[in-house]
C-alpha positions as CSV (number, residue, x, y, z in Angstrom):
1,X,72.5,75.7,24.5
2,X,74.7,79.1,24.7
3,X,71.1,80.8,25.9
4,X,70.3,78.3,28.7
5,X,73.7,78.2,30.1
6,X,73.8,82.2,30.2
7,X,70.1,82.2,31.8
8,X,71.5,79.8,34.0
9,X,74.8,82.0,35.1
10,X,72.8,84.8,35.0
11,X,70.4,83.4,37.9
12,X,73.3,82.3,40.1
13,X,74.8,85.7,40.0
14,X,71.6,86.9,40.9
15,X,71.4,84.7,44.0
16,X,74.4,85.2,45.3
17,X,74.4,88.4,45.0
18,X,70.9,88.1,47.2
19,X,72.9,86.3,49.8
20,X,76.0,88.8,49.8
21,X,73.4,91.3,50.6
22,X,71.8,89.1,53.3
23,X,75.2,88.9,54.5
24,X,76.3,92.4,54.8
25,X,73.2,93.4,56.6
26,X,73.7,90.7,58.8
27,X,77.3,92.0,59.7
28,X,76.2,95.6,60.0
29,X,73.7,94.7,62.3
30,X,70.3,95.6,60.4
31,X,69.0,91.9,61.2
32,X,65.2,92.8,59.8
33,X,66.8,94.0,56.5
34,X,69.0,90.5,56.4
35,X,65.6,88.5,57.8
36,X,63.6,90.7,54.6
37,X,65.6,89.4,51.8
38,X,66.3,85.6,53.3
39,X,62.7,85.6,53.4
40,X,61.7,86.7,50.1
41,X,64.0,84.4,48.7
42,X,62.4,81.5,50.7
43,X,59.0,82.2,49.8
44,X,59.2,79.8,46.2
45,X,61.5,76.6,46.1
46,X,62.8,76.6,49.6
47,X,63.8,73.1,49.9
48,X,66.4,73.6,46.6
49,X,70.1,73.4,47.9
50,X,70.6,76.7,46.4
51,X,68.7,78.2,49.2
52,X,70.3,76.7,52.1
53,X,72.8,79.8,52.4
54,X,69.4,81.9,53.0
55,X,67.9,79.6,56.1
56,X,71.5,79.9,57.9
57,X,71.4,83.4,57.2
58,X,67.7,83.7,58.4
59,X,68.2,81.6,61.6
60,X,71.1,83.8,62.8
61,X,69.4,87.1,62.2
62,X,66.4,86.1,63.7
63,X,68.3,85.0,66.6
64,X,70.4,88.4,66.7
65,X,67.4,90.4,66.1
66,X,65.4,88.9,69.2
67,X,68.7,89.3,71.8
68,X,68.4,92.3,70.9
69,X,64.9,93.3,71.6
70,X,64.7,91.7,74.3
71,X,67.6,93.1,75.7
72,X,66.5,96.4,74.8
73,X,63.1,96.1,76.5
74,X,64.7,94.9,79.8
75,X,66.8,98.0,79.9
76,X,64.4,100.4,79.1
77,X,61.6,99.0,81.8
78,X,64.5,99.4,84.3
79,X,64.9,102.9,83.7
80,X,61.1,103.6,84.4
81,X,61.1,106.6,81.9
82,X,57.6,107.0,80.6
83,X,59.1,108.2,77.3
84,X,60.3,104.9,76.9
85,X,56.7,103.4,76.9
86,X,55.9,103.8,72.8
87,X,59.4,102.2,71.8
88,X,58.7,99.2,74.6
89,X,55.4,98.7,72.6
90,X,56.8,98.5,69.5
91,X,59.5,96.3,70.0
92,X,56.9,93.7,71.6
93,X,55.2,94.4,68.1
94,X,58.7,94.4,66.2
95,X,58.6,90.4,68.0
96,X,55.8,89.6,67.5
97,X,55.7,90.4,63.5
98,X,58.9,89.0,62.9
99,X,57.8,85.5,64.3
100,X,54.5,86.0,62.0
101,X,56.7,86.9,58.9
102,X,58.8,83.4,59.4
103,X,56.1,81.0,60.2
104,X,54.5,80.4,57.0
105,X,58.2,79.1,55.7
106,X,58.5,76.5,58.4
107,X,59.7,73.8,58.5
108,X,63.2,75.0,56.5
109,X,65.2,71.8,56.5
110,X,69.6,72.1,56.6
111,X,70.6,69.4,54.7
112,X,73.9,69.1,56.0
113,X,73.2,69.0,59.6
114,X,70.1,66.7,58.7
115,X,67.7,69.1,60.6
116,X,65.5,71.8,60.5
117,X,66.4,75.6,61.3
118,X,65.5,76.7,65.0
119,X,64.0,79.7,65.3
120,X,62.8,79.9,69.0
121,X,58.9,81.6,69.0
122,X,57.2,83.2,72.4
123,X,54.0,84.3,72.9
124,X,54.1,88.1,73.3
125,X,50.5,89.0,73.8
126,X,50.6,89.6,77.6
127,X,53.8,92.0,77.1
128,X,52.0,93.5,73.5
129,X,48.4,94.1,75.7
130,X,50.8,95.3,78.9
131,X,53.0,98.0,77.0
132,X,49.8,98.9,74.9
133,X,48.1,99.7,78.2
134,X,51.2,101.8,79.5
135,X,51.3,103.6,76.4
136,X,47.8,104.7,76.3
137,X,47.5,105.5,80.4
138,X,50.6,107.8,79.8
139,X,49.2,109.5,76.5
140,X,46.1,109.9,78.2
141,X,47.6,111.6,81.2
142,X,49.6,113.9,79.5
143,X,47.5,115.3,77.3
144,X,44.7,115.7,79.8
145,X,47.7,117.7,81.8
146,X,48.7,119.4,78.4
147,X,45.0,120.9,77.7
148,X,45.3,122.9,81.2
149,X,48.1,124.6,79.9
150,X,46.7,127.0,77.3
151,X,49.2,127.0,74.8
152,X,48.2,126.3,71.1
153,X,51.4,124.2,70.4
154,X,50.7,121.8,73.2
155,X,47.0,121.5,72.2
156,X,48.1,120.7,68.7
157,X,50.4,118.1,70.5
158,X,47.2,116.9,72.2
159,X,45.7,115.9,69.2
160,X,48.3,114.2,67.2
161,X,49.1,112.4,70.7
162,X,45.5,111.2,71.4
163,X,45.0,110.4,66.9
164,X,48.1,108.1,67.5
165,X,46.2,106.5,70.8
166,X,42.8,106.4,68.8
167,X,45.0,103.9,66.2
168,X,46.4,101.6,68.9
169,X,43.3,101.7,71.3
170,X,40.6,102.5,69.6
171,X,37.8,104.3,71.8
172,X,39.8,104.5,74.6
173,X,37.9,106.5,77.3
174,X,36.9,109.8,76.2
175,X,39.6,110.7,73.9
176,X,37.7,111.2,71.2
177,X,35.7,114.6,72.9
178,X,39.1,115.8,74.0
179,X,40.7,115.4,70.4
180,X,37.8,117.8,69.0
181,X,38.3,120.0,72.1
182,X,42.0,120.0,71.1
183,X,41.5,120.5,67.6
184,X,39.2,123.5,68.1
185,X,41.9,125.1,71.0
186,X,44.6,124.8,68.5
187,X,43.4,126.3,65.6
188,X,44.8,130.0,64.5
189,X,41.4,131.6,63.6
190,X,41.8,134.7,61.0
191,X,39.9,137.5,60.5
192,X,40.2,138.5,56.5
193,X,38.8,142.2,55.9
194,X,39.3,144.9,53.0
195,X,40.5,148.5,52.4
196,X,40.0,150.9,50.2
197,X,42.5,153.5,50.1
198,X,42.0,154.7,46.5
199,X,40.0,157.4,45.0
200,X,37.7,154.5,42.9
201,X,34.9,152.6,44.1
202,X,35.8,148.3,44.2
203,X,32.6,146.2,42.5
204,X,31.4,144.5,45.7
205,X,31.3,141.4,43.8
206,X,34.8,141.8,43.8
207,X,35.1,142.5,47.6
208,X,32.7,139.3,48.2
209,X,35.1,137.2,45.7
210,X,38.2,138.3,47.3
211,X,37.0,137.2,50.7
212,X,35.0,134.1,50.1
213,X,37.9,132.0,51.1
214,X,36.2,128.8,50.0
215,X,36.9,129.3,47.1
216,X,40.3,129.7,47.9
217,X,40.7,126.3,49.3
218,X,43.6,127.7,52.0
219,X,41.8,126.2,55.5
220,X,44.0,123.7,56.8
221,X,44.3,121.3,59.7
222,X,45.2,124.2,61.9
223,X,44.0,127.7,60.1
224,X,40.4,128.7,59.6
225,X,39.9,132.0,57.6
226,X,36.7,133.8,58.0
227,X,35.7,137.2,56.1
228,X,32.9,137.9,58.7
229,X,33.1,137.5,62.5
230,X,31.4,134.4,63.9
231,X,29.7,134.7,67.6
232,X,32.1,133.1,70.3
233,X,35.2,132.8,68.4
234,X,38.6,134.7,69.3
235,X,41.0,135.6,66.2
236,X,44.4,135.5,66.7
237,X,45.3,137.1,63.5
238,X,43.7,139.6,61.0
239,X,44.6,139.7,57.2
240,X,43.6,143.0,55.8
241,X,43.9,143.6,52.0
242,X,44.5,147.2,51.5
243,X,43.8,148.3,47.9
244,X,46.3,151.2,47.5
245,X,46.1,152.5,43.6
246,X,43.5,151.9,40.9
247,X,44.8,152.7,37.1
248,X,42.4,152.2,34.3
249,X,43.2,153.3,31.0
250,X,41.3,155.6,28.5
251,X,40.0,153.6,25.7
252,X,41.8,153.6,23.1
253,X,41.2,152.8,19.5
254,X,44.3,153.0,16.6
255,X,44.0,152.5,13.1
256,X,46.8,151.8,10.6
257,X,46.9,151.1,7.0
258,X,49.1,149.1,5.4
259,X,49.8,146.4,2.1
260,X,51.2,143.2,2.2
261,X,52.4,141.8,-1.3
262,X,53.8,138.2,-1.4
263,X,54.0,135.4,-4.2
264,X,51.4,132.8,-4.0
265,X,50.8,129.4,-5.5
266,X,47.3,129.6,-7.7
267,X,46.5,126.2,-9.1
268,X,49.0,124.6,-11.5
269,X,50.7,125.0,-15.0
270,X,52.7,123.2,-17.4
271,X,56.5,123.3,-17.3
272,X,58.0,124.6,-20.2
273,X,61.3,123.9,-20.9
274,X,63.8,127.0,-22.6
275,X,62.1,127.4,-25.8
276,X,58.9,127.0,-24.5
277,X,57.9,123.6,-25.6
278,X,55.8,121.5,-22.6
279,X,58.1,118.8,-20.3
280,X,56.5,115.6,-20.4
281,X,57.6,113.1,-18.0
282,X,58.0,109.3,-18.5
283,X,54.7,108.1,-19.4
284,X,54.6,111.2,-22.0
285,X,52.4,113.3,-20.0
286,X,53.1,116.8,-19.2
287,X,54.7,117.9,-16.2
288,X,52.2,120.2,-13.7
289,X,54.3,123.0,-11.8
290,X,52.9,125.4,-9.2
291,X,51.4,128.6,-10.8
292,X,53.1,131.6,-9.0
293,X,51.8,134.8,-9.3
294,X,52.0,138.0,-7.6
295,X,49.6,139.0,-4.6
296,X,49.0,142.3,-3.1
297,X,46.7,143.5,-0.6
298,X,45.6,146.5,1.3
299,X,44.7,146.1,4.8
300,X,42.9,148.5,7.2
301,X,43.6,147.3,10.7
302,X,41.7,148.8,13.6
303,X,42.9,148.2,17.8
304,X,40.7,148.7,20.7
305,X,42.5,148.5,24.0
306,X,41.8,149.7,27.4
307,X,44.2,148.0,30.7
308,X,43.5,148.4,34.0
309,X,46.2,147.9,36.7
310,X,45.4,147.1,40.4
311,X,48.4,147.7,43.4
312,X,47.2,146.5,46.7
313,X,49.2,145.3,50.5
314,X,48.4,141.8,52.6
315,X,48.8,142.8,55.7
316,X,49.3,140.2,58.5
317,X,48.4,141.1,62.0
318,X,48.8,139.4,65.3
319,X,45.1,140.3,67.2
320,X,47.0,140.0,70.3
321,X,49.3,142.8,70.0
322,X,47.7,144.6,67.5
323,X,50.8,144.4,65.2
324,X,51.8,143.8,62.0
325,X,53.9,140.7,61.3
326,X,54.4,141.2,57.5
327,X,53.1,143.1,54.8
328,X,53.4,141.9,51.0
329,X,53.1,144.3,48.0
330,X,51.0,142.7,45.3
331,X,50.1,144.2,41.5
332,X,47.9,142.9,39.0
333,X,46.9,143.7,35.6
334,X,44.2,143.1,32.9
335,X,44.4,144.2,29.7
336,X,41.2,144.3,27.1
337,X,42.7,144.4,23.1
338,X,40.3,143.6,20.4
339,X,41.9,143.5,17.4
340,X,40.0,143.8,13.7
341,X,40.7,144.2,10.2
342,X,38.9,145.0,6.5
343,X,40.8,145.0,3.4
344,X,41.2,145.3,-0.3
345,X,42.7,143.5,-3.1
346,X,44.0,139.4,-2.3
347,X,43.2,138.6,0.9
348,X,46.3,135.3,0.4
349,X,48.9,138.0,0.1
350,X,48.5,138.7,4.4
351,X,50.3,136.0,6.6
352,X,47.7,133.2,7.3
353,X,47.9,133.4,11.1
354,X,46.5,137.1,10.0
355,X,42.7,136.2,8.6
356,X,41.3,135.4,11.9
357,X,41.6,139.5,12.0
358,X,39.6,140.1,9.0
359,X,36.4,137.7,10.6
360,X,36.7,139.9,13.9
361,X,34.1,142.8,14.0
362,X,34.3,146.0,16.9
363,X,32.8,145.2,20.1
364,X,31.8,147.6,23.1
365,X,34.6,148.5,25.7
366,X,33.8,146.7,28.7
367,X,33.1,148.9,31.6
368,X,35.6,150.3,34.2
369,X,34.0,148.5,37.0
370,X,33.7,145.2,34.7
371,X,37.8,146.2,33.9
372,X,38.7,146.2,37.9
373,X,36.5,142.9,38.5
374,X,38.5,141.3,35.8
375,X,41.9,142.7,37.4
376,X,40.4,141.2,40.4
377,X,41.1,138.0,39.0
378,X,44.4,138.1,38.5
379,X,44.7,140.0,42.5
380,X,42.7,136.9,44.1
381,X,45.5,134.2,42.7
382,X,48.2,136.1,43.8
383,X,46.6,136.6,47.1
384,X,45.9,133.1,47.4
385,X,50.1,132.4,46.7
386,X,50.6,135.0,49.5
387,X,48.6,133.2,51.8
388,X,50.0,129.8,50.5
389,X,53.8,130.4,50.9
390,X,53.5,132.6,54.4
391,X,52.0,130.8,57.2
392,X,51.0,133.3,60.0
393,X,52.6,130.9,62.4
394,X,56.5,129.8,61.5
């Protein structure tokens, strides 16, 4: 009985806090916030007289909420500002989707007053197809005046204007050729070329990798990389990576010899107590103890290394002036280790995570172009963070 009377207290809490919330919307003026939650709560047992605070609450904010609109419409058609037009058409849409939201609750009956809640509906269509029309004249217009203006900012402007027109009117005119025309006029093409200011000769499979920006995955809505010049297209910027030092090590191969002793378990014995006579345990059998002995073994460890380390410059340049905008230093690093080892004596005397060592044979240092392709690597990530935390255009 406790249980249902706490489910029971626990679900009028609930609502009225629902309703207090409804409430303070409604004060605060946020109508569609009050009309969200009145209506949610409507949506399953509407008639109960627990929900009659909700319709009140509904049928005021809807009223509220259309005055409003509607006043807001009629003031901004007076002012004849074509940057009105878009919030004109959405506040016929605002209308007409609040009606749309309320309509499947209807009828909501007040029981005190012994009627239903009025909520007044109109017919927006002509004033939705009107302000639609408005909108997409004006959008047309101006971006028609906006491509004659060559500026890459107002192209760019062009297009989100005319994707936003393609949503509300779909195939509207020839907007559609213009957007592509707009997308193409407002893309910052980039040239991407390499140097080589060190005393080494770079792999070209390195070069190809390092500019075979697919791979990179860094073309966006409004950058297009290429590594080669394409017939008929203008480059605003260049990005030239300059490789400024090459390091690659001797090879180098140490040997060391050292032993390892250590006390190991090897099988079992019997415990003996202090004069040497067997424990048994309970059941009068003897008690097994690890068997600890002492291991020792003598290792011969041999290390191959060779590390090569790569310092280049991305250099952005603006085409147009034939300056640089920003240069960023950049080092990378590979480092070939093979490490192997023989020994002597009890191999369980070295520390486990050692014995993969003593299965590793010698194998051939790789080459030093093979070393600066590898390095290469390690250059084309960081490149590729370059690229992705510095836009050419801020």
């Amino acid at each position: 009985m406790k249980k249902i009377t706490f489910i029971i207290a626990f679900f009028i809490l609930l609502s009225s806090c629902g309703v207090k919330q409804t409430q303070n919307n409604l004060a605060s003026g946020n109508y569609d916030a009050a009309i969200d939650i009145a209506v949610s709560n409507l949506r399953t047992n509407k008639d109960k007289k627990g929900k009659q605070d909700y319709i009140y609450l509904l049928e005021e904010a809807f009223a509220k909420a259309k005055e409003r609109d509607l006043n807001t419409i009629g003031f901004l058609s007076k002012e004849n500002n074509p940057n009105n037009l878009e919030k004109i058409y959405n506040t016929y849409l605002a209308l007409n989707d609040r009606q749309e939201k309320i309509k499947p609750l209807l009828p909501l009956k007040l029981i005190n007053e012994g009627r239903n809640a009025i909520f007044p509906f109109d017919n927006y269509n002509d004033g939705i197809i009107s302000s639609k029309n408005n909108l997409s004249n004006y959008l047309y217009a101006n971006a028609k005046a906006l491509m004659l203006t060559k500026n890459k900012m107002n192209y760019r402007r062009v297009y989100d204007d005319l994707a936003y027109l393609d949503k509300i009117n779909p195939n509207y005119k020839d907007v559609a050729k213009i957007m592509d025309e707009a997308q193409f006029k407002g893309t910052d093409f980039v040239i991407v070329y390499t140097q080589n200011e060190t005393n080494m000769v770079i792999p070209t499979q390195l070069q190809n990798d390092l500019l075979d920006f697919k791979s990179y995955k860094l073309n966006d809505k409004w950058t297009v990389y290429h590594s080669a010049k394409q017939k008929g297209t203008n480059y605003d910027y260049g990005m030239l990576i300059n490789f400024r030092s090459i390091f690659i090590s001797p090879e180098q191969i140490k040997e060391r010899e050292f032993i390892k002793e250590r006390q190991i378990v090897d099988g079992q014995k019997k415990q003996l107590d202090a004069n040497g006579r067997v424990v048994l345990d309970r059941q009068g059998k003897p008690v097994m103890i690890d068997n600890l002995v002492n291991a020792s073994v003598n290792i011969y460890e041999i290390r191959q290394f060779k590390s090569c380390q790569i310092t280049a410059k991305v250099d952005y340049i603006d085409n147009k002036t034939n300056q640089s905008i920003e240069s960023f230093p950049i080092a990378s690093e590979f480092v070939f280790e093979n490490i192997y080892s023989t020994y002597k004596g009890d191999r369980r005397a070295a520390d486990a995570n050692y014995y993969a060592y003593f299965d590793k044979r010698v194998v051939p240092f790789p080459t030093s172009e093979q070393m600066v392709y590898d390095t290469g690597e390690d250059l084309k990530a960081k490149i590729n963070a370059v690229i992705t935390r510095n836009q050419f255009r801020k």
